[in-house]
KEDOGU-351717 format. One record per residue: residue in three letters; x, y, z of N, C-alpha, C in turn; residue number from 1; chain. Coordinates in Angstrom, 2 decimals, m for minus. Example, Ala and Ser with C-alpha at 12.3 -4.5 7.8 and 13.67 -1.06 7.14 Angstrom:
2
res: ALA | nx: 13.19 | ny: m5.69 | nz: 7.80 | cax: 12.30 | cay: m4.50 | caz: 7.80 | cx: 13.20 | cy: m3.30 | cz: 7.80 | n: 1 | chain: A $
res: SER | nx: 12.85 | ny: m2.25 | nz: 7.08 | cax: 13.67 | cay: m1.06 | caz: 7.14 | cx: 12.90 | cy: 0.03 | cz: 7.87 | n: 2 | chain: A $
END
This chain:
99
res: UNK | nx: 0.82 | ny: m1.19 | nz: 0.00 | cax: 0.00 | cay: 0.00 | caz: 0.00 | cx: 0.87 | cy: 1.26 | cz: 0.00 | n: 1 | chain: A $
res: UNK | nx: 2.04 | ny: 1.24 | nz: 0.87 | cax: 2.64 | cay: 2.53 | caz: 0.94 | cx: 3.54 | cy: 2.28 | cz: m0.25 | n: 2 | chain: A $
res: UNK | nx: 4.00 | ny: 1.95 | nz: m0.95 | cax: 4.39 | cay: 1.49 | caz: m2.31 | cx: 4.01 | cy: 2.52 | cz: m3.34 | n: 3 | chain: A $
res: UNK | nx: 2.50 | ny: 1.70 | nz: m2.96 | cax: 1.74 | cay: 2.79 | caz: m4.22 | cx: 1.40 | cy: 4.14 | cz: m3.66 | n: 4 | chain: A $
res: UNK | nx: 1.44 | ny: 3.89 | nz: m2.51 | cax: 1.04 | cay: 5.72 | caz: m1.79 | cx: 2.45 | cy: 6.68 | cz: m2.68 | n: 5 | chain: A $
res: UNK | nx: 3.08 | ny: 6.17 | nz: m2.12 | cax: 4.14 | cay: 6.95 | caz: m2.29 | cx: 5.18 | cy: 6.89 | cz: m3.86 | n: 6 | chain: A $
res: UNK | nx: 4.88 | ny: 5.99 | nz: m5.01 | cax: 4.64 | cay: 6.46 | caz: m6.29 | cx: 3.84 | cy: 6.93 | cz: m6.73 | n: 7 | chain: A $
res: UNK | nx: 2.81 | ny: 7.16 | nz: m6.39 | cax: 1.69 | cay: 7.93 | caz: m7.00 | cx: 1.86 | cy: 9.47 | cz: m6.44 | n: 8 | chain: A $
res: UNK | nx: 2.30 | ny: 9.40 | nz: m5.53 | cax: 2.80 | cay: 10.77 | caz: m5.11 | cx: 4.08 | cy: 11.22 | cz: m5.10 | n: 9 | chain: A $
res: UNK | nx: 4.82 | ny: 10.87 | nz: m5.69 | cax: 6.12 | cay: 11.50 | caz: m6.43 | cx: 6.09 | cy: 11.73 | cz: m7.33 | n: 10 | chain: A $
res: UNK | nx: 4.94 | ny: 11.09 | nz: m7.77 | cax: 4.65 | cay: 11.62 | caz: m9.55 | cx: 3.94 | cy: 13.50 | cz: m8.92 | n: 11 | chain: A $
res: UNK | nx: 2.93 | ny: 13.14 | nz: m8.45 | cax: 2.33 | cay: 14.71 | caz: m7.92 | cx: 3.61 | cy: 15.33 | cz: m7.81 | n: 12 | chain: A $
res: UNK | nx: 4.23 | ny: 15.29 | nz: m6.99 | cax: 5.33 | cay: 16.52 | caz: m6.24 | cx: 5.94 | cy: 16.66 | cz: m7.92 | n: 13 | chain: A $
res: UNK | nx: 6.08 | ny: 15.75 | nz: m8.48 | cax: 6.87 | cay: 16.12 | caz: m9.84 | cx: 6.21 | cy: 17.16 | cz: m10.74 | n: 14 | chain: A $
res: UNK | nx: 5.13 | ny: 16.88 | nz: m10.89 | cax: 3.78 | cay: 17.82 | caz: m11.35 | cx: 3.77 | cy: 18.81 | cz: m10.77 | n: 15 | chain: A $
res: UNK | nx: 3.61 | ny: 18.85 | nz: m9.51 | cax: 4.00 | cay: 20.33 | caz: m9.00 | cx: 4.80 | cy: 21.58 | cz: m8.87 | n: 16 | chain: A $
res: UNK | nx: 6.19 | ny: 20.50 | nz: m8.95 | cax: 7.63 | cay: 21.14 | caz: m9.53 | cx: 7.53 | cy: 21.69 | cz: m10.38 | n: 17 | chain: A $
res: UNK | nx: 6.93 | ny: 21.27 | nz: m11.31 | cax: 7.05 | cay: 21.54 | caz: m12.63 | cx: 6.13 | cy: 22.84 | cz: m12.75 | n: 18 | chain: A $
res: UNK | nx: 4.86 | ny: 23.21 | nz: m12.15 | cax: 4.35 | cay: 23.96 | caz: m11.98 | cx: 5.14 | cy: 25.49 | cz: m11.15 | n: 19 | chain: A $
res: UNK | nx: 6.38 | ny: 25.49 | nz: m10.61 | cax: 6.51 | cay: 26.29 | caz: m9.62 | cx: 7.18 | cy: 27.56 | cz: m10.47 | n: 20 | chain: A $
res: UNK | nx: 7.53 | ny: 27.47 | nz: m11.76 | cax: 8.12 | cay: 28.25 | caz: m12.24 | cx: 6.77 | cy: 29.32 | cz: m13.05 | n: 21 | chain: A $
res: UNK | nx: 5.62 | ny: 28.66 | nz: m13.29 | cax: 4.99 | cay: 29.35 | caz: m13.54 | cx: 3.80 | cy: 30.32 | cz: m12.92 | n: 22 | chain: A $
res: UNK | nx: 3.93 | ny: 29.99 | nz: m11.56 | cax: 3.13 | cay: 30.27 | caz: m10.84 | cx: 4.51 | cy: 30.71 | cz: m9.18 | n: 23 | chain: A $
res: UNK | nx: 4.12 | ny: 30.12 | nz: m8.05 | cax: 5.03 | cay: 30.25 | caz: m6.73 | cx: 4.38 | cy: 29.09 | cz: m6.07 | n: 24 | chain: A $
res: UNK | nx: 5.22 | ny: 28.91 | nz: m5.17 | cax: 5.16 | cay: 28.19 | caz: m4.09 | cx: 3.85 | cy: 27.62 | cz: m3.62 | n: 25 | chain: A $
res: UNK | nx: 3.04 | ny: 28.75 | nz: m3.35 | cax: 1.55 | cay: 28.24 | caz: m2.82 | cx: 0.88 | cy: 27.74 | cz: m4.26 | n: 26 | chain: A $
res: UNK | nx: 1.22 | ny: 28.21 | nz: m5.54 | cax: 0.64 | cay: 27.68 | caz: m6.59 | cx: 1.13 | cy: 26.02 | cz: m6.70 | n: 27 | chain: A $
res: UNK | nx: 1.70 | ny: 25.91 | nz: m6.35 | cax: 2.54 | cay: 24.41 | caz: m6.57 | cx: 1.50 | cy: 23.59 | cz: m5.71 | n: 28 | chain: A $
res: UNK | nx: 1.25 | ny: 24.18 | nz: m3.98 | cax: 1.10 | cay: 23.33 | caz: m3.24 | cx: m0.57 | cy: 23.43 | cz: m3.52 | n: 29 | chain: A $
res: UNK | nx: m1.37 | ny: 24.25 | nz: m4.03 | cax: m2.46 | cay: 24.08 | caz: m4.64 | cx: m2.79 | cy: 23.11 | cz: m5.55 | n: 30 | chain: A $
res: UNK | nx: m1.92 | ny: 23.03 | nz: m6.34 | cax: m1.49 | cay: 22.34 | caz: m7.23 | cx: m1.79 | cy: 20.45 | cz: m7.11 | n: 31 | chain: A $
res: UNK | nx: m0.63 | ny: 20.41 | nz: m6.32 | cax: m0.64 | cay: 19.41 | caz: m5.60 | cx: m1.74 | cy: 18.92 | cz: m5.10 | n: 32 | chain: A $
res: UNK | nx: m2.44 | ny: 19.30 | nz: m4.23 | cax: m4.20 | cay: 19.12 | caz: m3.38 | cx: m4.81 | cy: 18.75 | cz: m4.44 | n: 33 | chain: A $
res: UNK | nx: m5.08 | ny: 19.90 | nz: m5.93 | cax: m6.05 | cay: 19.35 | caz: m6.54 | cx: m5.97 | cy: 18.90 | cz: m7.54 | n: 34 | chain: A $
res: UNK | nx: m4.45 | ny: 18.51 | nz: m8.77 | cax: m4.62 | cay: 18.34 | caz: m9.54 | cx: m3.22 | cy: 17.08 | cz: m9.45 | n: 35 | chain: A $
res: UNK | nx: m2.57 | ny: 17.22 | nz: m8.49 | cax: m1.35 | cay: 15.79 | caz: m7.80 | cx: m2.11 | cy: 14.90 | cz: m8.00 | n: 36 | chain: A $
res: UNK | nx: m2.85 | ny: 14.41 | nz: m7.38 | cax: m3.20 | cay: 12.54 | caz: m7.33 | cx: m4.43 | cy: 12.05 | cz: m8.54 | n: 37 | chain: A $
res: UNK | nx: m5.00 | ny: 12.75 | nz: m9.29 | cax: m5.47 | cay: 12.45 | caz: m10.10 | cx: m4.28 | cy: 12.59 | cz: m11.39 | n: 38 | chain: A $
res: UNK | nx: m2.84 | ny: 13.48 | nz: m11.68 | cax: m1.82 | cay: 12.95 | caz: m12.42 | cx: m1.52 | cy: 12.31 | cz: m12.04 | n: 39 | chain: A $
res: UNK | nx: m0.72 | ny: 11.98 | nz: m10.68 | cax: m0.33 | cay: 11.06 | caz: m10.03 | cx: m0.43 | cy: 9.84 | cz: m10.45 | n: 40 | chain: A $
res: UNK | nx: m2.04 | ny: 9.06 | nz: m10.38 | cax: m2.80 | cay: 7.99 | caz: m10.60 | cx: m2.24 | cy: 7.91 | cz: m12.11 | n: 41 | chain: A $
res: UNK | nx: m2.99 | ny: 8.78 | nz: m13.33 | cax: m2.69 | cay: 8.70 | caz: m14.58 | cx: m0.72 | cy: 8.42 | cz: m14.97 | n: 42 | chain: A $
res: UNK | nx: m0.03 | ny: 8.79 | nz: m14.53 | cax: 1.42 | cay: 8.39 | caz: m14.96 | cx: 1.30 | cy: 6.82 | cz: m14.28 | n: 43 | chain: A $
res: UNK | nx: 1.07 | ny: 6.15 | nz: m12.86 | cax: 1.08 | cay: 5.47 | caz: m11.97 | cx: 0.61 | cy: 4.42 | cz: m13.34 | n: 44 | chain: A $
res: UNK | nx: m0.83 | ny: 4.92 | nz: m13.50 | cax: m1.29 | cay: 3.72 | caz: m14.77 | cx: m0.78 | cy: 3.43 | cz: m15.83 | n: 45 | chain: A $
res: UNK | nx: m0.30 | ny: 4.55 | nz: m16.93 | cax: 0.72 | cay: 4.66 | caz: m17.58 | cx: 2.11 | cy: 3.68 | cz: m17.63 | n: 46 | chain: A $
res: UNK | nx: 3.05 | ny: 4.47 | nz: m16.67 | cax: 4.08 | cay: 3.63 | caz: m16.14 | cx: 4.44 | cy: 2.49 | cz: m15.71 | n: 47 | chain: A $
res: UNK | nx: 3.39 | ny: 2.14 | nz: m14.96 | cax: 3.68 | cay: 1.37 | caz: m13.90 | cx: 2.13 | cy: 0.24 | cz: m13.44 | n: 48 | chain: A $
res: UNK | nx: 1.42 | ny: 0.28 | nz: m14.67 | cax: 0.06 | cay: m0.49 | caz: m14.96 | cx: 0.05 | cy: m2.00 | cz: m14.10 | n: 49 | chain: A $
res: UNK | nx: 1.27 | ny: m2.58 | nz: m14.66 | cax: 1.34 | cay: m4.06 | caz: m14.03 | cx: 1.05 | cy: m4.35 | cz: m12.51 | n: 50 | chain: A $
res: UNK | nx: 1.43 | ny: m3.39 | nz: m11.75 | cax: 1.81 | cay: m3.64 | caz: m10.49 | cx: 0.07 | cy: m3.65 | cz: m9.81 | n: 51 | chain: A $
res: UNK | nx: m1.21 | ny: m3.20 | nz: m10.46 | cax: m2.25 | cay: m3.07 | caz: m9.97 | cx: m2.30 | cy: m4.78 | cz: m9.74 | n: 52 | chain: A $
res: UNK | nx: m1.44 | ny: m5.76 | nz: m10.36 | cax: m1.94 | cay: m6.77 | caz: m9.95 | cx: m1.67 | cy: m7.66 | cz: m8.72 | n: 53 | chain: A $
res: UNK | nx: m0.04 | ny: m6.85 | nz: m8.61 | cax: 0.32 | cay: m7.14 | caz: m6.88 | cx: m0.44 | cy: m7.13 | cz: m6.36 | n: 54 | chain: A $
res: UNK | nx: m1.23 | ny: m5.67 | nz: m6.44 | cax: m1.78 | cay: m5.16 | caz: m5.07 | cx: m3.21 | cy: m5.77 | cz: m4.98 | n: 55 | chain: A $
res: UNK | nx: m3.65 | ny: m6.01 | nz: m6.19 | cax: m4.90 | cay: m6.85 | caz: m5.75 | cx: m5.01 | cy: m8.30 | cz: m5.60 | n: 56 | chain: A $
res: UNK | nx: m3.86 | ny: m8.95 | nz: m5.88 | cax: m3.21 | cay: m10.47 | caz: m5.11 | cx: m3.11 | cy: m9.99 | cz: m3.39 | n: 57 | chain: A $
res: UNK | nx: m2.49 | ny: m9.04 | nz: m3.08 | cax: m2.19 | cay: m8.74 | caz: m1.93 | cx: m3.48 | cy: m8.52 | cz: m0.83 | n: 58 | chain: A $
res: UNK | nx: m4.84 | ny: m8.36 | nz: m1.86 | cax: m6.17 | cay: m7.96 | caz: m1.36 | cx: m6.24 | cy: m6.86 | cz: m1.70 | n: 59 | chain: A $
res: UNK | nx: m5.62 | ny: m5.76 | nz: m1.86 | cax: m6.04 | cay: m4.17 | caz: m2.15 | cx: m6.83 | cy: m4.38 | cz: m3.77 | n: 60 | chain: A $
res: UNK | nx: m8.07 | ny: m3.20 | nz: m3.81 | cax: m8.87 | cay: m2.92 | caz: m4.72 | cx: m7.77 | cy: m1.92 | cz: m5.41 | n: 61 | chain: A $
res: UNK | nx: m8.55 | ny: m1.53 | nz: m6.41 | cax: m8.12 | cay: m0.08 | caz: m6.61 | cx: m8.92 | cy: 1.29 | cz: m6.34 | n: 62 | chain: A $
res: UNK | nx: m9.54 | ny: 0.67 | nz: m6.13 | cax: m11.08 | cay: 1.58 | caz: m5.20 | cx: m9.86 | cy: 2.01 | cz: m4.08 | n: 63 | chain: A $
res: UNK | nx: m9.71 | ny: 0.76 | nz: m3.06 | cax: m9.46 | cay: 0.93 | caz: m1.86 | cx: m7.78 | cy: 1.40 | cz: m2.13 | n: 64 | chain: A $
res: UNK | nx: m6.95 | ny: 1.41 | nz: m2.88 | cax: m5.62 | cay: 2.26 | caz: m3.31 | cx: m5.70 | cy: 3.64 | cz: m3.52 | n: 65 | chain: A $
res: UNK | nx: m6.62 | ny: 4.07 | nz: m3.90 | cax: m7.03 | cay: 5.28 | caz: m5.05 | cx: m7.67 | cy: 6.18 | cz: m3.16 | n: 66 | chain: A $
res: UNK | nx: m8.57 | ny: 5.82 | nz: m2.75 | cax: m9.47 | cay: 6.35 | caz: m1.71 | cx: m8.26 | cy: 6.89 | cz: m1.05 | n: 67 | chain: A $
res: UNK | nx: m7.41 | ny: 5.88 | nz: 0.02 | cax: m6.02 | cay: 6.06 | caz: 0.62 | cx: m5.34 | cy: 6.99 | cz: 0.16 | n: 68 | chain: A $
res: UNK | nx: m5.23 | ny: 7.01 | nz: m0.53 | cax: m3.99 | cay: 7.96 | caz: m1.48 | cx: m4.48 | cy: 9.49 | cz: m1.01 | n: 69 | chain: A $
res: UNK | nx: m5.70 | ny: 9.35 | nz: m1.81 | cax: m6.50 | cay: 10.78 | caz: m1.79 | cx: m6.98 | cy: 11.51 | cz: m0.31 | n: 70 | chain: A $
res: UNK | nx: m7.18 | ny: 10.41 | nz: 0.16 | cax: m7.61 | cay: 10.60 | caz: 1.76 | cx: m5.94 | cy: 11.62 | cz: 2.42 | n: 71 | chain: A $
res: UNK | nx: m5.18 | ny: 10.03 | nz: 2.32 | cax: m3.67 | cay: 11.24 | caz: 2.89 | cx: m3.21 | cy: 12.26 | cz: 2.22 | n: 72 | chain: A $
res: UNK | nx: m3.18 | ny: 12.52 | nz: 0.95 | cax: m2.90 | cay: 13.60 | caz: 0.09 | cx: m3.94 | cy: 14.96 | cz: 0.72 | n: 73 | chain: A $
res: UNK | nx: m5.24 | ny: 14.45 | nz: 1.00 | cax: m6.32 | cay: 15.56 | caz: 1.20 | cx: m5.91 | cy: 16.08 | cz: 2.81 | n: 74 | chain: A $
res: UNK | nx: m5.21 | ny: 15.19 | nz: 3.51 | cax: m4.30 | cay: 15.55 | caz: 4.66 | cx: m3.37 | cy: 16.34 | cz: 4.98 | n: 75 | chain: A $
res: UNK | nx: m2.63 | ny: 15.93 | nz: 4.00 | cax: m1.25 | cay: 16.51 | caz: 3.84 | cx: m1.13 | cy: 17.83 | cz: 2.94 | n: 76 | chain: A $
res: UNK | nx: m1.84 | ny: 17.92 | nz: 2.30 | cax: m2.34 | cay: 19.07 | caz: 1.46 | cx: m2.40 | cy: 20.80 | cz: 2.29 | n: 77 | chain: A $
res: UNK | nx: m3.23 | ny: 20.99 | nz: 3.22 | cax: m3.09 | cay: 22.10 | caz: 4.04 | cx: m1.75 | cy: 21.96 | cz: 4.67 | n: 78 | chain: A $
res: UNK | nx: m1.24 | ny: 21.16 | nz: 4.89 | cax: 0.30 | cay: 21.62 | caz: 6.05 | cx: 1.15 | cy: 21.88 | cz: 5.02 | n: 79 | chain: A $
res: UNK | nx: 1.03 | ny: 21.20 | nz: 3.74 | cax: 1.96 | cay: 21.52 | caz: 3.11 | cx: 2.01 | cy: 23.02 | cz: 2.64 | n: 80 | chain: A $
res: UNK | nx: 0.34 | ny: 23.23 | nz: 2.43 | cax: 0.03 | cay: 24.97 | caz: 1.97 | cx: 0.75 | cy: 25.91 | cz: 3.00 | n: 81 | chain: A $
res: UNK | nx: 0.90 | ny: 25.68 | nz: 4.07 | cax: 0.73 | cay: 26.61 | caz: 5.54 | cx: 2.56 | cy: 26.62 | cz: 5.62 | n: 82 | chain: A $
res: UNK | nx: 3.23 | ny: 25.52 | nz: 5.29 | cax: 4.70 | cay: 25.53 | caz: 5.18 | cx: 5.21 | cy: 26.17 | cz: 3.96 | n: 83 | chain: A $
res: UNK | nx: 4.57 | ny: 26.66 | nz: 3.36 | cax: 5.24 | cay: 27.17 | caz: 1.37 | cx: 4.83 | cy: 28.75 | cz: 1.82 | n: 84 | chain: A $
res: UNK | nx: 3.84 | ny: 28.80 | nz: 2.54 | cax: 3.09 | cay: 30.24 | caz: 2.97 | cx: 4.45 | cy: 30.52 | cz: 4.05 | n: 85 | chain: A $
res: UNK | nx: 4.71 | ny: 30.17 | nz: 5.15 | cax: 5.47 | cay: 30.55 | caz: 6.04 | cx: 6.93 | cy: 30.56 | cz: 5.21 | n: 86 | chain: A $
res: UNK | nx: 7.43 | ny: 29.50 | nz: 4.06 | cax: 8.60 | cay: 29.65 | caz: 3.68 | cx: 8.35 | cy: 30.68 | cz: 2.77 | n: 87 | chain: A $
res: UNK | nx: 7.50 | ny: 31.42 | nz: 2.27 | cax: 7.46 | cay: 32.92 | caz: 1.63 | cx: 7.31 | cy: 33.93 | cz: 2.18 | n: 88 | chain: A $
res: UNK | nx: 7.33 | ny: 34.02 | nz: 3.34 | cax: 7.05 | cay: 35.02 | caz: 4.26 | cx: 8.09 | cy: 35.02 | cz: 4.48 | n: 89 | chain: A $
res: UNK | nx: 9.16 | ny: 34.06 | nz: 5.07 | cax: 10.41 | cay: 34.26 | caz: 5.76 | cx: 11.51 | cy: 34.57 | cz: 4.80 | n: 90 | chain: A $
res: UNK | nx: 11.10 | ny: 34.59 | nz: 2.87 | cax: 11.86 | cay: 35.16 | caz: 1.76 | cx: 11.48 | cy: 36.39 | cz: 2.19 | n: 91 | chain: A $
res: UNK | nx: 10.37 | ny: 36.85 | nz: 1.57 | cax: 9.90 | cay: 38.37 | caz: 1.94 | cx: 10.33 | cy: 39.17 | cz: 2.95 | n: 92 | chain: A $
res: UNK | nx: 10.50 | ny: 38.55 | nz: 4.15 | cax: 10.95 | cay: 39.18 | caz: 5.09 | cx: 11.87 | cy: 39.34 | cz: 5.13 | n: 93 | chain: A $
res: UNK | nx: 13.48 | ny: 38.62 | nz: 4.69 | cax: 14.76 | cay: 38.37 | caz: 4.53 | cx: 14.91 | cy: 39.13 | cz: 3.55 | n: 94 | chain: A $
res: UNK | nx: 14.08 | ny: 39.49 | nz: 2.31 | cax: 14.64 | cay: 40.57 | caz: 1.65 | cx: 14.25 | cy: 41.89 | cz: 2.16 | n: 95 | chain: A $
res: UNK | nx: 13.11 | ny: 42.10 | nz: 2.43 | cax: 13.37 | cay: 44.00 | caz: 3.40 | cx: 14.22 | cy: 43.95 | cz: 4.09 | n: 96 | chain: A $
res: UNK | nx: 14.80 | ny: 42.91 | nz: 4.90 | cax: 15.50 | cay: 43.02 | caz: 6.31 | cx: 17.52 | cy: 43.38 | cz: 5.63 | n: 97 | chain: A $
res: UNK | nx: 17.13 | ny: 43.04 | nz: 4.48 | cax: 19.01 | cay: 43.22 | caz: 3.88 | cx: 18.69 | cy: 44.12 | cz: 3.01 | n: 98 | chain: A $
res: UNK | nx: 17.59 | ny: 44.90 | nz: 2.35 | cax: 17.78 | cay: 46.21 | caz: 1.24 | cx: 18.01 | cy: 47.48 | cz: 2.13 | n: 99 | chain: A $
END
């Protein structure tokens, strides 16, 4: 399970990265919340298709992979917003504090 938690969400953070140049920080981690685990999933299927059969030898659905994912992502999503917000504040502030 954490297998797939956590390829399906390195694909997001990658997606997001990729987003940060066109937007900032909180755009990324927006990003991430709502448009991470539904790419996520799509590269995951893409890439890495075979492995849905581990996991449902193992007993996992993909119902019950997909829910998980989204559930902790929908978790992790605000702290991550509230840490990109505080690490832009403490740029902002570091540059008045040296001009």
């Amino acid at each position: 399970m954490w297998k797939f938690y956590r390829d399906v969400t390195l694909f997001a953070l990658l997606f997001s990265a990729v987003t940060i140049p066109f937007g900032s920080l909180e755009t990324a981690s927006i990003v991430f919340g709502v448009l991470g685990t539904p790419v996520g999933l799509l590269s995951f299927n893409y890439f890495q298709k075979a492995e849905f059969y581990g996991y449902y030898n193992l007993g996992y659905t993909r119902y019950k992979l997909v829910a998980k994912t989204w559930l902790i992502n929908l978790c992790v999503t605000p702290v991550l917003f509230l840490i990109t917000l505080i690490i832009s504040k403490l740029i902002t502030l570091g540059t008045l504090t040296n001009s």
